[in-house]
C-alpha positions in Angstrom: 0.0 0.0 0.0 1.5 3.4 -0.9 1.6 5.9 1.4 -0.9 8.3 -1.0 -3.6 5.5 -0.3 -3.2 5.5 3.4 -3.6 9.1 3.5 -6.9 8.7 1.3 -8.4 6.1 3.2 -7.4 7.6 6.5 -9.2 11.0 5.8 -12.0 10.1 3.9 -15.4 10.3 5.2 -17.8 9.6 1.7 -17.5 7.8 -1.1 -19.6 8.8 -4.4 -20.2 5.2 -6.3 -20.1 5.4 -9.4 -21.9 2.4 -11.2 -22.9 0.8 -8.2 -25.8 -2.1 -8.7 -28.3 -3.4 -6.2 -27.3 -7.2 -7.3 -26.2 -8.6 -4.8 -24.0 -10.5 -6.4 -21.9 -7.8 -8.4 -18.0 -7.1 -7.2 -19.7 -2.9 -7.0 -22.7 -3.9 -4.4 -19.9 -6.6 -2.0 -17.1 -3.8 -2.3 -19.4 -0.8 -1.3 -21.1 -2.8 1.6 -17.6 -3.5 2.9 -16.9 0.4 2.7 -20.0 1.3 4.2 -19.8 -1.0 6.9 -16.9 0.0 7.9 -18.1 4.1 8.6 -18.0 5.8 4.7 -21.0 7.7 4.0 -21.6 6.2 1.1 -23.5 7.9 -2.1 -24.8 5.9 -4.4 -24.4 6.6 -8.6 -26.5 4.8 -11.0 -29.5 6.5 -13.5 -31.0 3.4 -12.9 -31.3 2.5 -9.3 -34.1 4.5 -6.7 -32.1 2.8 -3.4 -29.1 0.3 -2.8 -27.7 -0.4 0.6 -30.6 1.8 1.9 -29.4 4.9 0.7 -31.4 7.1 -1.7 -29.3 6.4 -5.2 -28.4 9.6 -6.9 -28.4 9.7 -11.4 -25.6 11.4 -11.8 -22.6 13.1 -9.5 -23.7 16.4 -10.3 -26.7 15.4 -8.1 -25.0 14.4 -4.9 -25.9 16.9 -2.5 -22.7 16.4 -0.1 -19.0 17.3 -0.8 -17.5 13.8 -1.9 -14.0 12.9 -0.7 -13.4 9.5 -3.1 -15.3 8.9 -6.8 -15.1 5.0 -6.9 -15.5 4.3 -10.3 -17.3 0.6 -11.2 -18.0 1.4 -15.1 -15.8 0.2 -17.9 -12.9 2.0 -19.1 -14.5 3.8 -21.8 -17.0 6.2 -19.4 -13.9 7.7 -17.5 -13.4 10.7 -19.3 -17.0 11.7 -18.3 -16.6 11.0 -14.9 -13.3 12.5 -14.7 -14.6 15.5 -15.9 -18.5 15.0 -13.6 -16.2 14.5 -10.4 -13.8 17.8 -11.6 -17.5 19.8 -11.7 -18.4 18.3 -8.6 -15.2 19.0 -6.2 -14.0 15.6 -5.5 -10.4 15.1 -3.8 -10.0 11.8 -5.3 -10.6 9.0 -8.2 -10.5 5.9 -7.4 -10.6 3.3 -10.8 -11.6 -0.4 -9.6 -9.4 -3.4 -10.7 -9.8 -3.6 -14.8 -10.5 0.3 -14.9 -7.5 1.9 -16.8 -7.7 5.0 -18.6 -4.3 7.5 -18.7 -5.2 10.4 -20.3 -8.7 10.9 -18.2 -6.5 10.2 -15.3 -3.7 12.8 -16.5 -6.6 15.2 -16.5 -8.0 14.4 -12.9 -4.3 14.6 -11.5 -4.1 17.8 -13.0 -7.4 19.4 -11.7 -6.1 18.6 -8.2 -7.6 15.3 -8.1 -6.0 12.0 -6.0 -5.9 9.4 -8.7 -6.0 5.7 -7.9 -6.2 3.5 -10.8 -7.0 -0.8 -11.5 -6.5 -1.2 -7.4 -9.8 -2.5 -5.3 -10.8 0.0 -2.5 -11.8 -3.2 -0.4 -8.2 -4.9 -0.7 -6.4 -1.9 0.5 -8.3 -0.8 3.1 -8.2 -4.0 4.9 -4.3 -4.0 4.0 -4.5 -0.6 6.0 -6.5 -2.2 9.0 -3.9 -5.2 9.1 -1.4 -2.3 9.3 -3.3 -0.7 12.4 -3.9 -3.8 13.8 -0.2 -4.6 14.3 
């Protein structure tokens, strides 16, 4: 775990989902339950959903009516740019790109409106990597 995503996870308080499903049995719904359970606020993102993990689900980021600390991205590499530039618009201090998401020139642009970038790592792996490390 680099230090950049200890500090992230340390001072974080919400997380803006982007992509997140109410199927129970999709990687977005386990990893954001994990987050949630473990104190994020969590804010849903999907056009499509009404509620998921009984929080109201918001179509867009734009929408969100709380400053967002991390942008967890669960949409394929192609949608980036648009969320790059919907989380730039909305004041986020961070992108987070699940495993699989890759995309270096929408990143480029999020590092260079101010944004944290985290790219193809899983927000569940490292933050229990970071509560091993407290634990010890």
């Amino acid at each position: 775990m680099t230090p950049e995503i200890a500090e992230l996870l340390t001072t974080s308080k919400t997380i803006a989902v982007v992509g997140l499903s109410s199927k129970r049995h999709r990687p977005s719904y386990g990893v954001t339950e994990y987050m949630q359970s473990q104190g994020y606020r969590i804010f849903p993102v999907n056009p499509r959903e009404t509620e998921i993990l009984g929080e109201r689900v918001y179509p867009d980021l734009g929408s969100v009516p709380e400053p967002i600390d991390i942008v967890n991205v669960f949409r394929r590499s192609e949608f980036v740019p648009e969320i790059v530039d919907a989380a730039i618009r909305a004041g986020a201090r961070a992108l987070w790109l699940q495993e699989e998401v890759v995309h270096l020139e929408a990143a480029a642009k999020a590092e260079a409106a101010g944004l944290t970038v985290i790219m193809d790592r899983c927000i569940l792996k490292e933050h229990r990597k970071l509560s091993r490390r407290a634990a010890v």
